[in-house]
PDB file of N, CA, C and O in Angstrom:
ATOM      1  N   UNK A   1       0.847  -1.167   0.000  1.00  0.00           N
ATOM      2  CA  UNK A   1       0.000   0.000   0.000  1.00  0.00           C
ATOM      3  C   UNK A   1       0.893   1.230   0.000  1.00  0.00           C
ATOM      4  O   UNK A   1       1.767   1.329   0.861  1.00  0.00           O
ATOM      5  N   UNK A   2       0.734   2.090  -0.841  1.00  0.00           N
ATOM      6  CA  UNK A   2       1.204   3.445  -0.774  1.00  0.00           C
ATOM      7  C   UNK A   2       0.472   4.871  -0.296  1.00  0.00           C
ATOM      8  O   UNK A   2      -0.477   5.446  -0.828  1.00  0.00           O
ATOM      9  N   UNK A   3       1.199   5.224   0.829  1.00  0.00           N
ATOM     10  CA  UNK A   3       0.874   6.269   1.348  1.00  0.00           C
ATOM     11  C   UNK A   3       1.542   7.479   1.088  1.00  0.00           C
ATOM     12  O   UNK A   3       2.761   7.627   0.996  1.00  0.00           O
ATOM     13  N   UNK A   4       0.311   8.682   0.930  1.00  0.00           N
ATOM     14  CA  UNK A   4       0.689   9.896   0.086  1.00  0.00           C
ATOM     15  C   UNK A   4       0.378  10.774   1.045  1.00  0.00           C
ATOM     16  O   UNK A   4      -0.790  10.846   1.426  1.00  0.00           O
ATOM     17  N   UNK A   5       1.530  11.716   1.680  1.00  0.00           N
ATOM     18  CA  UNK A   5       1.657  13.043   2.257  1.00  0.00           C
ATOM     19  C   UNK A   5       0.987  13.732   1.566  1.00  0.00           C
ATOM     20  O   UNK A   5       1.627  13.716   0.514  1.00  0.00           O
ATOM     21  N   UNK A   6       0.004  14.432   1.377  1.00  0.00           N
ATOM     22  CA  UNK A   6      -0.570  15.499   0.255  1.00  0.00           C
ATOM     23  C   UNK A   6       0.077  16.554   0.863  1.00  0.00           C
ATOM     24  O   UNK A   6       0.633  17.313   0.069  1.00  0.00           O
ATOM     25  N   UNK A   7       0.187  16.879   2.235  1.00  0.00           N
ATOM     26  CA  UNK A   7       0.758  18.092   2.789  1.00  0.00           C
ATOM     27  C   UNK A   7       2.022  18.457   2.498  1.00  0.00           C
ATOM     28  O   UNK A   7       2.488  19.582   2.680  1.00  0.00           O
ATOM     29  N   UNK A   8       2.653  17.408   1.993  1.00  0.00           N
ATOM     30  CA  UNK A   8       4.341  17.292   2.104  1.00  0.00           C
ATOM     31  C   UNK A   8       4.804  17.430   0.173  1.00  0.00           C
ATOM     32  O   UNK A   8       5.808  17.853  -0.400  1.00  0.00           O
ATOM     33  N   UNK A   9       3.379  16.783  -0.364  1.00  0.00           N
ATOM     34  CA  UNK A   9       3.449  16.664  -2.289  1.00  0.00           C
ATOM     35  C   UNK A   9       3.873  17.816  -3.140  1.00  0.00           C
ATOM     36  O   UNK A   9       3.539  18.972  -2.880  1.00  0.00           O
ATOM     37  N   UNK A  10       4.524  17.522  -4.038  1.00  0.00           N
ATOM     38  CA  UNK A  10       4.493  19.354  -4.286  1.00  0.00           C
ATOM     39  C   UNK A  10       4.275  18.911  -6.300  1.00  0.00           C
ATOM     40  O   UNK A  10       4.665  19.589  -7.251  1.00  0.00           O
ATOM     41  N   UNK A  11       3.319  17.185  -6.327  1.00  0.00           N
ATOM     42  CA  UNK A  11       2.858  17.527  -7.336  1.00  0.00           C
ATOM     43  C   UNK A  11       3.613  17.530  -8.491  1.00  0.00           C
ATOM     44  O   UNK A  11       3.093  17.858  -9.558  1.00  0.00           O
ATOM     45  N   UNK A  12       5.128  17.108  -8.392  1.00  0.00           N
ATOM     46  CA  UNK A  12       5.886  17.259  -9.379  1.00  0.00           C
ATOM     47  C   UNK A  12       6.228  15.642 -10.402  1.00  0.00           C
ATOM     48  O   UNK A  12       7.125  15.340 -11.189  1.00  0.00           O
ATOM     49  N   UNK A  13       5.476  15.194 -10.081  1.00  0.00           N
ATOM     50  CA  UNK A  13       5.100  13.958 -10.961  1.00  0.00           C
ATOM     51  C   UNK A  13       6.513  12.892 -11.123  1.00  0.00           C
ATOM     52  O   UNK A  13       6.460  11.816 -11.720  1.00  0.00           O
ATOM     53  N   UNK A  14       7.731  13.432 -10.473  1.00  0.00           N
ATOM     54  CA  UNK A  14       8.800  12.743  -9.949  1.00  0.00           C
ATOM     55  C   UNK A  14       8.571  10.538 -10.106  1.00  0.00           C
ATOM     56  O   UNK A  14       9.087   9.578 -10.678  1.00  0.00           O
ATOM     57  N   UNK A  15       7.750  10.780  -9.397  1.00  0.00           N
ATOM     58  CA  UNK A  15       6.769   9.727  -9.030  1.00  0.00           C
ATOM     59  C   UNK A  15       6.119   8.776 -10.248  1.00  0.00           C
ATOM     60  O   UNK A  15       6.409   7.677 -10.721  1.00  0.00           O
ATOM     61  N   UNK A  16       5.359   9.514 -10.436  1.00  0.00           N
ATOM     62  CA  UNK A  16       4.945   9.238 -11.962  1.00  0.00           C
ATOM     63  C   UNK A  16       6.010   8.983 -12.812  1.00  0.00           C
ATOM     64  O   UNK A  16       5.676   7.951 -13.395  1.00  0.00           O
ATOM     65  N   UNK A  17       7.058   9.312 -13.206  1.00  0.00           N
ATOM     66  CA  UNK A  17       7.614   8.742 -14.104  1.00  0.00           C
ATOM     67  C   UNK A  17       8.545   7.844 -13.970  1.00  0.00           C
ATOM     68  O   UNK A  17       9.388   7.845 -14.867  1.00  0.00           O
ATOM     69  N   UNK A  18       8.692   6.905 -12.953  1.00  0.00           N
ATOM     70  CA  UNK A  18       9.143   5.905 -12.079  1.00  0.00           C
ATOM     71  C   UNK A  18       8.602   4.579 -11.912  1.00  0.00           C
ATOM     72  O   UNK A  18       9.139   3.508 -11.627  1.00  0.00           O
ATOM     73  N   UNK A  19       7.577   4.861 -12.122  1.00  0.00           N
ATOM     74  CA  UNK A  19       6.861   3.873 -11.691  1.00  0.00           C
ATOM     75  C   UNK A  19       6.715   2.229 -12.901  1.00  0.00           C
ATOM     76  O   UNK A  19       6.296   1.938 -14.022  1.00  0.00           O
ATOM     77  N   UNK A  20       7.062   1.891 -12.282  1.00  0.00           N
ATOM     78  CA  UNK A  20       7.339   0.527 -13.350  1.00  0.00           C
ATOM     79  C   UNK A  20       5.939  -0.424 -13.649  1.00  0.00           C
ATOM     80  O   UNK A  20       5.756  -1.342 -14.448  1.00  0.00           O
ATOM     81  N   UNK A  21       5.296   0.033 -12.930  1.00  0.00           N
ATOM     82  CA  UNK A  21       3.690  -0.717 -13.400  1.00  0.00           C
ATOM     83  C   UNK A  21       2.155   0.278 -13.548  1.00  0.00           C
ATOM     84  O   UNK A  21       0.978  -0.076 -13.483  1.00  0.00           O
ATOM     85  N   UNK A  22       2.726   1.517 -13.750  1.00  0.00           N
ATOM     86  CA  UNK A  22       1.651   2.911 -14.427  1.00  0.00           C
ATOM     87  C   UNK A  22       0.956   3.188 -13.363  1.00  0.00           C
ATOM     88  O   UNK A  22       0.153   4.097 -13.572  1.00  0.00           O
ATOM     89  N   UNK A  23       0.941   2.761 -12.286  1.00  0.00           N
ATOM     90  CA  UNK A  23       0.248   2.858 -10.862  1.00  0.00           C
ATOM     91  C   UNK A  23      -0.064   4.302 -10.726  1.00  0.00           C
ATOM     92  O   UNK A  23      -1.244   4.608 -10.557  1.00  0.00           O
ATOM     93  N   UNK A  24       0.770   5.156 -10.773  1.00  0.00           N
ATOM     94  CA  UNK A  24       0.289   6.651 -10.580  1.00  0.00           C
ATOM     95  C   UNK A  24      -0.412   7.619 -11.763  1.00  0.00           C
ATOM     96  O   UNK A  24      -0.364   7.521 -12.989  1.00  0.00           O
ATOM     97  N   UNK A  25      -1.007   8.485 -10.991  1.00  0.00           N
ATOM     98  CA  UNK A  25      -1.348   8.985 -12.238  1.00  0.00           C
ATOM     99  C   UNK A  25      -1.593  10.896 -11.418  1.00  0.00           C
ATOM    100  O   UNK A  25      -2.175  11.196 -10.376  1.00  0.00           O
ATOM    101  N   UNK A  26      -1.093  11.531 -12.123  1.00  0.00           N
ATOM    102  CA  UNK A  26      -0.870  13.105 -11.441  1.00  0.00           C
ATOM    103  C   UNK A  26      -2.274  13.753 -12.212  1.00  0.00           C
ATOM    104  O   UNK A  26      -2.089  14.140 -13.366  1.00  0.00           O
ATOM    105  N   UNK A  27      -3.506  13.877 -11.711  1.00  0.00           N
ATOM    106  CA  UNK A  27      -4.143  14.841 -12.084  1.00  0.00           C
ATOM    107  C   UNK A  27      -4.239  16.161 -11.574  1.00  0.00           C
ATOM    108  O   UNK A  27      -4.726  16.317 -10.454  1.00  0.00           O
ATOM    109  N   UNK A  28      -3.837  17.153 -12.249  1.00  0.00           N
ATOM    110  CA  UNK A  28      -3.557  18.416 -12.185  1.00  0.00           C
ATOM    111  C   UNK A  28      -2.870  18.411 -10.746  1.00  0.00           C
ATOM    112  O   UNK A  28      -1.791  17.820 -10.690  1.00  0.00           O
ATOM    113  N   UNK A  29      -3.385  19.029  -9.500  1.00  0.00           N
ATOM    114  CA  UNK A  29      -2.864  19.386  -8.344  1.00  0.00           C
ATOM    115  C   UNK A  29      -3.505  17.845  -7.408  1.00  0.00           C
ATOM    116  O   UNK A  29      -3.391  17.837  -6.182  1.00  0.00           O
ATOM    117  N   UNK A  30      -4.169  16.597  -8.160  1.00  0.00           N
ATOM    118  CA  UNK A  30      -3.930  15.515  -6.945  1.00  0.00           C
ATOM    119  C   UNK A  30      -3.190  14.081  -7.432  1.00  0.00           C
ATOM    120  O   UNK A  30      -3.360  13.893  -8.637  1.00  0.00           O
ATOM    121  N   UNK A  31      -2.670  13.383  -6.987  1.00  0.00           N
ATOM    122  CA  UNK A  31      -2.136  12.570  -7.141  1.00  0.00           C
ATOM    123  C   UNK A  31      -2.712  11.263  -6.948  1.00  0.00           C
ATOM    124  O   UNK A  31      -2.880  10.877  -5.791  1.00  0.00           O
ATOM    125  N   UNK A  32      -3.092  10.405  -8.075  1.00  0.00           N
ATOM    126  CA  UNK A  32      -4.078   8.891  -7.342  1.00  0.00           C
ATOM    127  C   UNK A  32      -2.945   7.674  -8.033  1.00  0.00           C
ATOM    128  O   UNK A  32      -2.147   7.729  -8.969  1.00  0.00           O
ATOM    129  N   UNK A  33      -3.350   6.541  -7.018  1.00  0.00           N
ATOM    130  CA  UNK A  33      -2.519   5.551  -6.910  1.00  0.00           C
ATOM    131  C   UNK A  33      -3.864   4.498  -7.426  1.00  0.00           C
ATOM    132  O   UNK A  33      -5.018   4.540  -6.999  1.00  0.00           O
ATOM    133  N   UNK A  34      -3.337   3.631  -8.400  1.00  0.00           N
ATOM    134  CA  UNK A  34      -4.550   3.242  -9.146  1.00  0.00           C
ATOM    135  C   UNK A  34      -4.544   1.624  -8.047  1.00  0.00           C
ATOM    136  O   UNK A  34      -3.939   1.637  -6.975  1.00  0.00           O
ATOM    137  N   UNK A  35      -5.211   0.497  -8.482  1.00  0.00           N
ATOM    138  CA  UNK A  35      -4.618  -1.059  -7.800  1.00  0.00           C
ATOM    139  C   UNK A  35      -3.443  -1.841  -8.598  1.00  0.00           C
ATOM    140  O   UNK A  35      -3.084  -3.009  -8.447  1.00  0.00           O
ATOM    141  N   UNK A  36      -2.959  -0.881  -9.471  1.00  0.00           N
ATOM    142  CA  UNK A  36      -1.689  -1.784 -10.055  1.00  0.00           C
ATOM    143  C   UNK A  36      -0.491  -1.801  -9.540  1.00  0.00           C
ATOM    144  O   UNK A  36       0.530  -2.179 -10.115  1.00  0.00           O
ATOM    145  N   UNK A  37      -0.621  -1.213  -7.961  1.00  0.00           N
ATOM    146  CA  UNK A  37       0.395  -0.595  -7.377  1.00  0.00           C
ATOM    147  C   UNK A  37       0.984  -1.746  -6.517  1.00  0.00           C
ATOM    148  O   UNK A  37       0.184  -2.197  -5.698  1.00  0.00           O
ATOM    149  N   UNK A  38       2.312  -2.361  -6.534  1.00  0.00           N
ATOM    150  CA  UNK A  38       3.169  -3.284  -6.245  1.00  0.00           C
ATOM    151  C   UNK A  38       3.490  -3.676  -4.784  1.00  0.00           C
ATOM    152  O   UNK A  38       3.406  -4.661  -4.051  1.00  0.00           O
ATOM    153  N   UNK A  39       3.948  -2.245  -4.743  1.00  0.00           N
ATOM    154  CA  UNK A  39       4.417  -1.829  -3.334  1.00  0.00           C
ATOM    155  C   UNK A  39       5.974  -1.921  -3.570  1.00  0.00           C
ATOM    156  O   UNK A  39       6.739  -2.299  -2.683  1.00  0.00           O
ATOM    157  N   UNK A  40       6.267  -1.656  -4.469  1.00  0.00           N
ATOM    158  CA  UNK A  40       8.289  -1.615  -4.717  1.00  0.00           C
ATOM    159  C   UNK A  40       8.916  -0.689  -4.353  1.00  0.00           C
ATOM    160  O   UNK A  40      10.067  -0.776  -3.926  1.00  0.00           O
ATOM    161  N   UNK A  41       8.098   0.632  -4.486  1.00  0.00           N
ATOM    162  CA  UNK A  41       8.580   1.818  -3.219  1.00  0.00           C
ATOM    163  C   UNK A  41       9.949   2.291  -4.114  1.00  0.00           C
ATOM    164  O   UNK A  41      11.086   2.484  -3.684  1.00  0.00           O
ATOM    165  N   UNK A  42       9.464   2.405  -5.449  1.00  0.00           N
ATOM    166  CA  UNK A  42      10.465   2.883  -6.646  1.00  0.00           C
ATOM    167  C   UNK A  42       9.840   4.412  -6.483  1.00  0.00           C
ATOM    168  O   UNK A  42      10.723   5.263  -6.599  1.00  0.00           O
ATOM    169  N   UNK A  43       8.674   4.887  -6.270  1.00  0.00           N
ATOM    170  CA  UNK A  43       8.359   5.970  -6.335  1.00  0.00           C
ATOM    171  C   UNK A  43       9.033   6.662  -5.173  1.00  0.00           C
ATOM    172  O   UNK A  43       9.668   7.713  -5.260  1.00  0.00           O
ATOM    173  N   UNK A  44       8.779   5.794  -3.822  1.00  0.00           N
ATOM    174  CA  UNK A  44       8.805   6.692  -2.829  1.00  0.00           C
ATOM    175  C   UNK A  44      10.077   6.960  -2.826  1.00  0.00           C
ATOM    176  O   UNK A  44      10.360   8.063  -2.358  1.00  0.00           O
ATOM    177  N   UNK A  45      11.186   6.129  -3.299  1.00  0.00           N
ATOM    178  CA  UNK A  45      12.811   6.765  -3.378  1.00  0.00           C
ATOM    179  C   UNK A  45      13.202   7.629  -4.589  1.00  0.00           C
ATOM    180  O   UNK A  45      14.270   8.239  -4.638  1.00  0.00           O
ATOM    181  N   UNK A  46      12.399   7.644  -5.436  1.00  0.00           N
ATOM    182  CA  UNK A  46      12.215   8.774  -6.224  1.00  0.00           C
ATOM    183  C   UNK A  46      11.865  10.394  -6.279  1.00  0.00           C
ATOM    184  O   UNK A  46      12.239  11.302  -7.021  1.00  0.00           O
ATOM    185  N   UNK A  47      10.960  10.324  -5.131  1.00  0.00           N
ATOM    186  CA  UNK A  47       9.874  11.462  -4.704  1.00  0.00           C
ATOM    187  C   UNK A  47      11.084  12.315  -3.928  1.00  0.00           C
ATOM    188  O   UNK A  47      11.764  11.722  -3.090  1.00  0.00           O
ATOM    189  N   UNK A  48      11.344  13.780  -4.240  1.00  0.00           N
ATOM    190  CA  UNK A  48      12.476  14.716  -3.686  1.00  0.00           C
ATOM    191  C   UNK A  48      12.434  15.349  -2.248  1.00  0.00           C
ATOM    192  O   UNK A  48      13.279  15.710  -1.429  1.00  0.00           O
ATOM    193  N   UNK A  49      10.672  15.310  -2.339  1.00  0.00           N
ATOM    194  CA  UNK A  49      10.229  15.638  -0.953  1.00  0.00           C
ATOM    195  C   UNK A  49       9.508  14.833   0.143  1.00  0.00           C
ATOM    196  O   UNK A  49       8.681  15.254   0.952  1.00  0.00           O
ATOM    197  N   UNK A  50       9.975  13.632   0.005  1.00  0.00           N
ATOM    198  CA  UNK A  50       9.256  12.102   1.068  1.00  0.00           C
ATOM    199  C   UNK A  50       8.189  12.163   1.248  1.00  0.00           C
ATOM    200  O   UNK A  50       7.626  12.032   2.335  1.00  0.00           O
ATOM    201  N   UNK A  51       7.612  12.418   0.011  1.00  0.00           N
ATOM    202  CA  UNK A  51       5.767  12.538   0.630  1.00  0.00           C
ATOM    203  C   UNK A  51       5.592  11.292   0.175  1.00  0.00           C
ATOM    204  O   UNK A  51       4.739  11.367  -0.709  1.00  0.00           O
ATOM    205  N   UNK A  52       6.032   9.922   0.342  1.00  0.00           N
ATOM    206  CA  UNK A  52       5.372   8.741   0.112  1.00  0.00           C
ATOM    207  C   UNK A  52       6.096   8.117   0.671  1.00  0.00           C
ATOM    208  O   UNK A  52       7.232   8.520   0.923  1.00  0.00           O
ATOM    209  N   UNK A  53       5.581   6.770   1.081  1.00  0.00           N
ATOM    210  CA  UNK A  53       5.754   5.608   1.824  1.00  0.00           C
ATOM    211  C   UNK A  53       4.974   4.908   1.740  1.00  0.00           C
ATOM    212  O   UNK A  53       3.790   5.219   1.873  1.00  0.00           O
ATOM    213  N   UNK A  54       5.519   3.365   1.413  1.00  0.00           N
ATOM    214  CA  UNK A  54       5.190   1.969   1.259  1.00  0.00           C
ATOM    215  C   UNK A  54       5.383   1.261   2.580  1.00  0.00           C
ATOM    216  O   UNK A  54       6.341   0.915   3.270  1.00  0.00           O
ATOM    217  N   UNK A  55       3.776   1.177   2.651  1.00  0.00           N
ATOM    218  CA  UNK A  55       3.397   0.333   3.623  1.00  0.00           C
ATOM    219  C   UNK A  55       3.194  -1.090   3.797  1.00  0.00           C
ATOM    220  O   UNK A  55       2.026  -1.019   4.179  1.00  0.00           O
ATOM    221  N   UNK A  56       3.357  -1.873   3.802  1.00  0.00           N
ATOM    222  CA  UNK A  56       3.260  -3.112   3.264  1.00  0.00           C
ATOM    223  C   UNK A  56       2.331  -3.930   4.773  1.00  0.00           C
ATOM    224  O   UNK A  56       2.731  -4.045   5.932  1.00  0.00           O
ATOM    225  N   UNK A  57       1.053  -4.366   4.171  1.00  0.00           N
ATOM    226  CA  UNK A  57      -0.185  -5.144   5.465  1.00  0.00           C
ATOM    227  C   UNK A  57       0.392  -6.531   5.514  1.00  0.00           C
ATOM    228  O   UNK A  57       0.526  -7.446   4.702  1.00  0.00           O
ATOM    229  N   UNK A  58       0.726  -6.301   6.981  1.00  0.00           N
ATOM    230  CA  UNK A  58       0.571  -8.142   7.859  1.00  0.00           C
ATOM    231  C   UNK A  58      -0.630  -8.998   7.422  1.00  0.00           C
ATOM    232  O   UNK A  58      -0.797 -10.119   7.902  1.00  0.00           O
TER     233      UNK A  58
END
């Protein structure tokens, strides 16, 4: 599961173009994480300002 700081986002699609299975998608000023999302946490070491983190459920 990926968790998104919106407070921390600054929207720069960093993220988005990382992503190895199209999971993100930047509409205008919000950011949605579709269910194709892995959890590989390629975005969140991508992202300049740590507004994401991969959570991964017990």
């Amino acid at each position: 599961m990926l968790n998104i700081n919106r407070d921390v986002c600054g929207y720069c699609g960093a993220c988005v173009a990382v992503c190895p299975e199209g999971a993100l998608e930047l509409i205008d000023a919000y950011l949605s994480v579709e269910g194709d999302c892995i959890g590989c946490g390629i975005c969140a070491r991508a992202c300049p300002l740590g507004a994401l983190e991969v959570v991964h459920e017990d």
